[in-house]
ZAVEX-547953 format. One record per residue (C-alpha): x, y, z. Coordinates in steps of 0.1 Angstrom, whole numbers, padded with zeros to 4 digits, always signed. Example, Ala and Ser with C-alpha at 12.3 -4.5 7.8 and 13.67 -1.06 7.14 Angstrom:
+0123-0045+0078/+0137-0011+0071/
***
This chain:
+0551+0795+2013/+0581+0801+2034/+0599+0772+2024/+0597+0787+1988/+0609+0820+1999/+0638+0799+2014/+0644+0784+1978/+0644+0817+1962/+0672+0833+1984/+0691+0796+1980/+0685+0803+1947/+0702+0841+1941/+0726+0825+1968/+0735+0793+1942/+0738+0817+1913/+0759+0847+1930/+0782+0821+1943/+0783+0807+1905/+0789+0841+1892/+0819+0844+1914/+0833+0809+1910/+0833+0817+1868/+0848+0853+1879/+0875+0840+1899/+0881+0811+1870/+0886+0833+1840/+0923+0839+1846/+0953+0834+1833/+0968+0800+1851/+0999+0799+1824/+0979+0775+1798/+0966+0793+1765/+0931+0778+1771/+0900+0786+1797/+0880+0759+1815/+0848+0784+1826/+0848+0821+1812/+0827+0843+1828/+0812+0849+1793/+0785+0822+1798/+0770+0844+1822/+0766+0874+1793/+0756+0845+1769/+0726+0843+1785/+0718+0879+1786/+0683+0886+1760/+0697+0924+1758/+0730+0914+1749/+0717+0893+1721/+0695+0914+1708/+0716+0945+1707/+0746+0930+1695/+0728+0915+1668/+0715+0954+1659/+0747+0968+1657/+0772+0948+1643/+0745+0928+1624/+0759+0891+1633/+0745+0867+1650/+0773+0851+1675/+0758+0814+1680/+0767+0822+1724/+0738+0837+1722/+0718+0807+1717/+0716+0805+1757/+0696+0839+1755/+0667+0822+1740/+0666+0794+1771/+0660+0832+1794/+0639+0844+1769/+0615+0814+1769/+0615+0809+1806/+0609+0847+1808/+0578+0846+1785/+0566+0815+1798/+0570+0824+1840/+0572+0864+1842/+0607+0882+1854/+0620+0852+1874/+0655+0861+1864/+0652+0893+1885/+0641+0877+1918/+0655+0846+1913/+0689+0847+1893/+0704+0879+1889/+0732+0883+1908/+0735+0920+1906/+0698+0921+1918/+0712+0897+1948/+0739+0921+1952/+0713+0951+1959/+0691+0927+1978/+0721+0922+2006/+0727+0963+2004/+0692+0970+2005/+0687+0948+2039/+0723+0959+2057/+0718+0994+2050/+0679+0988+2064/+0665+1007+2033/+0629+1016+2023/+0609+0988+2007/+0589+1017+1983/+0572+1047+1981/+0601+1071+1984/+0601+1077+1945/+0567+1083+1924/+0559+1049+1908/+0558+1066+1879/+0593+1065+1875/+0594+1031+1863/+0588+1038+1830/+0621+1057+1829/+0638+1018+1829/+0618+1014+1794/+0629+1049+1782/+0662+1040+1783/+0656+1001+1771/+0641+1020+1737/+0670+1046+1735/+0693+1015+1737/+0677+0997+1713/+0680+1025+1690/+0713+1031+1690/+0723+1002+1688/+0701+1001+1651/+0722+1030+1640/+0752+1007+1647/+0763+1020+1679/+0770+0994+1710/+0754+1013+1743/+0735+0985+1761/+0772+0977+1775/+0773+1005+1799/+0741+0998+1814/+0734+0960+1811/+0735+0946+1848/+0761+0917+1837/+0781+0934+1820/+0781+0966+1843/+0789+0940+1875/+0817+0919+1857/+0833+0951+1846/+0831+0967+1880/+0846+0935+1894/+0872+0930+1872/+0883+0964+1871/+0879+0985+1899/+0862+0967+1932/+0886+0932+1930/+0919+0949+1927/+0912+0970+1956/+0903+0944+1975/+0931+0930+1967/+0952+0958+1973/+0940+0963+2007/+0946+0927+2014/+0980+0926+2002/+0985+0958+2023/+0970+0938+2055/+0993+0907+2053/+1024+0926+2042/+1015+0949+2078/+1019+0913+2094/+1048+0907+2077/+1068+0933+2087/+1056+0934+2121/+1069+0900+2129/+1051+0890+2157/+1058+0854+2168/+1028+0830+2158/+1006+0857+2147/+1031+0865+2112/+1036+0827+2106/+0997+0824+2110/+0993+0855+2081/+1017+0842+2058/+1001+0808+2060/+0964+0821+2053/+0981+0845+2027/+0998+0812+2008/+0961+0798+2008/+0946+0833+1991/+0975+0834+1965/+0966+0798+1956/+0931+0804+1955/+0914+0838+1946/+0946+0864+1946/+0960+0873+1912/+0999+0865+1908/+1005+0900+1911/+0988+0931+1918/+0967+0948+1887/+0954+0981+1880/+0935+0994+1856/+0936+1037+1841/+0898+1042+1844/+0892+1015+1877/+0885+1048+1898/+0857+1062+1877/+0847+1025+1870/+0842+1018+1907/+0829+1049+1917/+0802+1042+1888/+0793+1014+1905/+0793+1023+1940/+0774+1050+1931/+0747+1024+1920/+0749+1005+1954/+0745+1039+1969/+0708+1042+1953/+0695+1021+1978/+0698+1042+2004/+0674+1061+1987/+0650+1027+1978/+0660+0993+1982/+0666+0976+1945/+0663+1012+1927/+0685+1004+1902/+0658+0972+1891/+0628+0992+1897/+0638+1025+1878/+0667+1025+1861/+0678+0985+1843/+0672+0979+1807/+0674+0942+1809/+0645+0945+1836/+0627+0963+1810/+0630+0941+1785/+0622+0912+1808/+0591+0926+1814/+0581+0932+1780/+0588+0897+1777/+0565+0887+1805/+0533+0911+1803/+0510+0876+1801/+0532+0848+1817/+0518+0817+1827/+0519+0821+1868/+0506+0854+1880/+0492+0864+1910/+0454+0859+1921/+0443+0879+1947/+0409+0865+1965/+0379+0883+1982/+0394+0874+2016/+0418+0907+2009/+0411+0936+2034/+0433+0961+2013/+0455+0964+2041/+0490+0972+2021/+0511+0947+2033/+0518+0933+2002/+0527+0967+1985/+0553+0976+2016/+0574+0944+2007/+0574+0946+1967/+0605+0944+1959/+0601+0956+1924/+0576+0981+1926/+0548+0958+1909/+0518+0962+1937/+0504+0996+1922/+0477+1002+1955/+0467+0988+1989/+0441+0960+1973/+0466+0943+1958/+0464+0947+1922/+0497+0946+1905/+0514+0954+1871/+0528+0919+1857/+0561+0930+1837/+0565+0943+1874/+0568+0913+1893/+0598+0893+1898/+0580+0866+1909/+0597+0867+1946/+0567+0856+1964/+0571+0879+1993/+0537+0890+1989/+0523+0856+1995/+0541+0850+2022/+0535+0881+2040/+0499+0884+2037/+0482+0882+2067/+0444+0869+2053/+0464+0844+2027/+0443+0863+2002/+0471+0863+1979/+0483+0832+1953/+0504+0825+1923/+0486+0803+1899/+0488+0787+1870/+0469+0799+1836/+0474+0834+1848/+0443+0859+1827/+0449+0889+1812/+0469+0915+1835/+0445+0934+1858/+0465+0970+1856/+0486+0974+1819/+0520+0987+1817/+0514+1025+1813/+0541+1038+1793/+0538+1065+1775/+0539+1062+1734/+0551+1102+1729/+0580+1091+1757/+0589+1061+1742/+0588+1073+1706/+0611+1104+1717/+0631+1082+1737/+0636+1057+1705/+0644+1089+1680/+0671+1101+1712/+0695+1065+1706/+0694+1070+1667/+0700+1111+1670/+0726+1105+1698/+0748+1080+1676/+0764+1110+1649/+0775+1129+1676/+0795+1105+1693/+0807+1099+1657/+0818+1134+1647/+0852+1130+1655/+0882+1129+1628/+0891+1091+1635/+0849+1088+1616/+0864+1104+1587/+0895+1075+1585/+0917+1103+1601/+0940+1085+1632/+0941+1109+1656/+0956+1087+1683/+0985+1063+1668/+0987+1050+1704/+0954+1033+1703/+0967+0993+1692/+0933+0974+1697/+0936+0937+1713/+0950+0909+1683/+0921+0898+1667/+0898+0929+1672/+0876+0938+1645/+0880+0969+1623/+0874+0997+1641/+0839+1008+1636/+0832+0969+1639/+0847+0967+1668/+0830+0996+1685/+0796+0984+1674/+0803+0949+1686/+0820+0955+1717/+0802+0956+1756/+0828+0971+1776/+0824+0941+1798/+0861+0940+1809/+0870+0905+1801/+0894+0907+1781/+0910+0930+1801/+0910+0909+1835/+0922+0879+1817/+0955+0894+1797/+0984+0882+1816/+1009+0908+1812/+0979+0937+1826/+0986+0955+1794/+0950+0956+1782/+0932+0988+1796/+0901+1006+1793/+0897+1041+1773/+0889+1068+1782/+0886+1094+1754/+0918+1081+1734/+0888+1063+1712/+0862+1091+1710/+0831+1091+1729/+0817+1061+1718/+0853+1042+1726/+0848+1051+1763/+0858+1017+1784/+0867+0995+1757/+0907+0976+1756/+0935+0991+1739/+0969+0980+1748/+0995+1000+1768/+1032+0985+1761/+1046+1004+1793/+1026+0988+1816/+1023+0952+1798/+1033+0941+1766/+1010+0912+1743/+1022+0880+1752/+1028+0864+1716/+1014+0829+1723/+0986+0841+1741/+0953+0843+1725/+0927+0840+1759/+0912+0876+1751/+0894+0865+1719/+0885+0834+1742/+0868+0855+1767/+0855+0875+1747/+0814+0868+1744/+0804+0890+1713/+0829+0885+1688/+0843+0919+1688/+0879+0903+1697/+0881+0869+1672/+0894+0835+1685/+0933+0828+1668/+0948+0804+1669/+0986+0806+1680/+0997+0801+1640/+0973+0833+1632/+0986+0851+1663/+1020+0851+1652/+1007+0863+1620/+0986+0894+1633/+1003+0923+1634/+0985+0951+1662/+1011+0980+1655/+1049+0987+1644/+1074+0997+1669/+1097+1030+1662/+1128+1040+1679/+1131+1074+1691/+1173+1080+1680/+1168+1111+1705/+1165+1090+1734/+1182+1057+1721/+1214+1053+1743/+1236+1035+1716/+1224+1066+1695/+1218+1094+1715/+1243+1086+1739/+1269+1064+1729/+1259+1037+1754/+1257+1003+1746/+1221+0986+1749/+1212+0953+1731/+1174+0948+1752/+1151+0957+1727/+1169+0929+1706/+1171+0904+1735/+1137+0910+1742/+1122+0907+1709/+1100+0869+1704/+1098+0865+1666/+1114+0844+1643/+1139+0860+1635/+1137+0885+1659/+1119+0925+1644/+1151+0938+1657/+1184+0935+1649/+1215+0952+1656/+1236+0967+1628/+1277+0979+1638/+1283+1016+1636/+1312+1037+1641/+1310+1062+1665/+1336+1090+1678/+1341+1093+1712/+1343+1129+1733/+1384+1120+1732/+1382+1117+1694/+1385+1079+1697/+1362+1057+1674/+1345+1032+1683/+1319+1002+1671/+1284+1002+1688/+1256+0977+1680/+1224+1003+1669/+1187+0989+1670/+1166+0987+1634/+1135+0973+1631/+1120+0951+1606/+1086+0962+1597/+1078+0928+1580/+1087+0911+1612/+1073+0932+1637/+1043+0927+1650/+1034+0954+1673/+1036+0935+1705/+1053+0960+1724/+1076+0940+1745/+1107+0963+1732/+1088+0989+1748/+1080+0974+1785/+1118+0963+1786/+1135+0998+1776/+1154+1012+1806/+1153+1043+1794/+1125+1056+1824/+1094+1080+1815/+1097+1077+1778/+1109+1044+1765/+1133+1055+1733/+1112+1024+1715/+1076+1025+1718/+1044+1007+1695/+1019+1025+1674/+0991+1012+1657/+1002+1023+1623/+1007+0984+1602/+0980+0973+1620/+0963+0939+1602/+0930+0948+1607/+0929+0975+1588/+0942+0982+1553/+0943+1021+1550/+0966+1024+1586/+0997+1015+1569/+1031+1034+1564/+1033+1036+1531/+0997+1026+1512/
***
């Protein structure tokens, strides 16, 4: 068998690597069109699917690839764990450098607490609100990619080769700046990017790396829903283990469990345990242990407890009005800052639909696309709203709703782009230097990409200190024309506080956020 165990690390190799290749891929490369999003990866995800479906009752026909999972799932136990899943890889390769405990630190009991939270997700997101997001392994690991742990490896690598640069030391510089050519052609962005929450974000994650320490793979023992619903899915597969009478209960195979399955030292194991790795039959030393075909009834049931899971199912539909009782629930707009992507569903819809996976955000090419924090309520935490200052909304750029896997952000085309307003701009005359200050300043105008232009410049007369008068150009905007794209804003020199800035008041999606109803 250890030419299979060589297939099945080949394997999470093959797919990690894949995972990565579509990462690196969903970028901007200056055309309006993606070759291999990232999103096929969450296509496939059965929890996605299924909670999506729950809470903004669509069915989005990427999802299609879920079934493929869910029929291999049912039909050969939790191979996606052992075999695919590359955030399971990713704990696999911390697990074995940080020379962590197979099992037996933490009670096996607390594998039930993984199907706790798959029920509380479920509910939820059957009251209409989109949880599954924060803790689905996918979406978790392209999130804390694209967010947090890739721009800080990029910013330490930028830091590296600009050290060589400015040190200019003969042969070794002209050797950085050549291997630094190669990375910006490659796998470095065109310019650095950081995102408001990609501290928290990362630290999130790293925190999750950090529970192997305490147990190698805790996270897919104890704690993911996917794994949970996985092993629903494969309580009677068709390969299971058969253990023979040669076994002398010695333990072995319980020691090297990756998931926690083996229950005692004779072998006996808990199917929607097992990923299927086959370290067991490889390790045993009588060969007592097999994976057959036509595999019987399971041996030891999954013991969860129905007073738990019912309490844990009544928890996701209780939680969901508190995250809700916030003025914005009642039609109130309490943040006029918070301009959702082009395309983005009405708000509610678009909470319920969204996954906070981040790709929208990686793949705008201006950066402006952020996560929330609390600008959205609770139940807003980490999805996109766009901040002009640090990058406006490219007008003939529609990749987001590309990217994006559940529908929350719709696909426009470039003729329905330029008709989708996300917000008005407004000119603070306080801070305006042609009004405020008397200075001439035409950017805002220059700047402006529709046709004709949302701004335009109207002559007024304006009396000097001296008592001269003089005629200055003074910015209007066109609320008709304007679409909310905030470029005025990222171009005003005036620092801090641009004197023209985008709120989400006009916005398309929404008929009630207007200025005048």
């Amino acid at each position: 068998m250890k030419n299979i165990r060589i297939l099945r690390r080949a394997s999470q190799a093959i797919f990690l690597l894949l995972f990565l290749f579509l990462f690196f891929m969903t970028e901007a490369t200056g055309e309006n069109e993606l070759g291999y999003p990232i999103k096929i990866f969450l296509n496939f995800d059965p929890l996605l699917m299924i909670s999506s479906f729950l809470s903004s009752h669509t069915f989005v026909m990427g999802f299609l690839f879920a079934l493929v999972l869910v029929a291999v799932t049912i039909l050969l136990g939790r191979v996606f764990c052992g075999w695919i899943c590359p955030l399971g890889t990713i704990h696999n390769m911390v697990g074995s450098a940080a020379g962590s405990k197979r099992g037996g630190v933490i009670s096996s009991r607390w594998f039930r607490f993984k199907y706790y939270l798959l029920f509380f997700i479920l509910a939820s997101s059957l009251a209409t609100a989109q949880l599954a997001g924060y803790a689905d392994p996918l979406s978790l690991l392209v999130r804390s990619l694209a967010l947090s742990i890739w721009p800080a490896f990029e910013y330490v690598i930028r830091a590296i080769f600009d050290g060589f640069y400015y040190l200019d030391i003969p042969f070794v510089t002209g050797a950085s700046e050549a291997i630094y050519d190669l990375l910006r052609n490659t796998i470095l962005s065109f310019r650095p990017v950081f995102f408001l929450q990609g501290s928290l974000i990362g630290l999130f994650f790293i925190g999750i790396l950090a529970l192997n320490l305490i147990e190698r793979r805790f996270w897919c023992r104890y704690i993911c829903p996917l794994g949970a619903l996985l092993g629903l899915l494969s309580r009677r597969p068709l390969i299971g283990r058969d253990i023979s009478e040669g076994c002398t209960a010695c333990g072995t195979c319980r020691s090297v469990c990756p998931g926690g399955a083996i229950r005692d030292k004779k072998g006996e194991a808990v199917p929607s345990e097992c990923m299927v790795c086959l370290e067991c039959d490889d390790i045993c030393p009588a060969g007592a242990v097999r994976f057959r075909w036509k595999y019987k009834s399971p041996a030891v049931p999954l013991d969860i407890k129905k007073r738990t899971a019912l309490a844990a199912f009544a928890g996701g539909i209780a939680v969901v009005p508190f995250l809700r009782i916030t003025p914005a629930a009642g039609g109130v707009k309490t943040d006029t800052r918070l301009i959702r992507p082009p395309g983005a569903l009405p708000e509610q819809g678009f909470l319920s639909a969204c996954i906070r996976c981040g790709e929208c955000m990686k793949i705008c090419i201006t950066a402006g696309l952020q996560p929330t924090f609390l600008q959205a309520g609770l139940e807003g935490i980490w999805t996109p709203y766009l901040v002009p200052q640090i990058g406006h909304c490219e007008l003939r750029c529609t990749l987001c709703g590309q990217v994006c896997p559940t529908g929350a952000i719709r696909e426009l085309t470039i003729e329905e782009k330029t008709e989708t307003k996300i917000g008005m701009a407004v000119i603070d005359k306080g801070r305006c230097l042609p009004f405020s200050f008397g200075m001439e300043c035409l950017v805002c105008e220059e700047v402006c990409p529709t046709s004709p232009k949302a701004i335009w410049l109207e002559e007024a007369k304006v009396i000097r200190r001296n008592g001269k008068t003089e005629v200055l150009k003074q910015p209007r905007i066109d609320l008709e024309k304007c679409t909310g794209c905030g470029i005025c804003e990222a171009s005003c020199p005036v620092a801090a506080k641009p004197a023209v800035y985008v709120i989400s008041t006009g916005e398309t999606r929404s008929e009630d956020n207007r200025v005048l109803l």
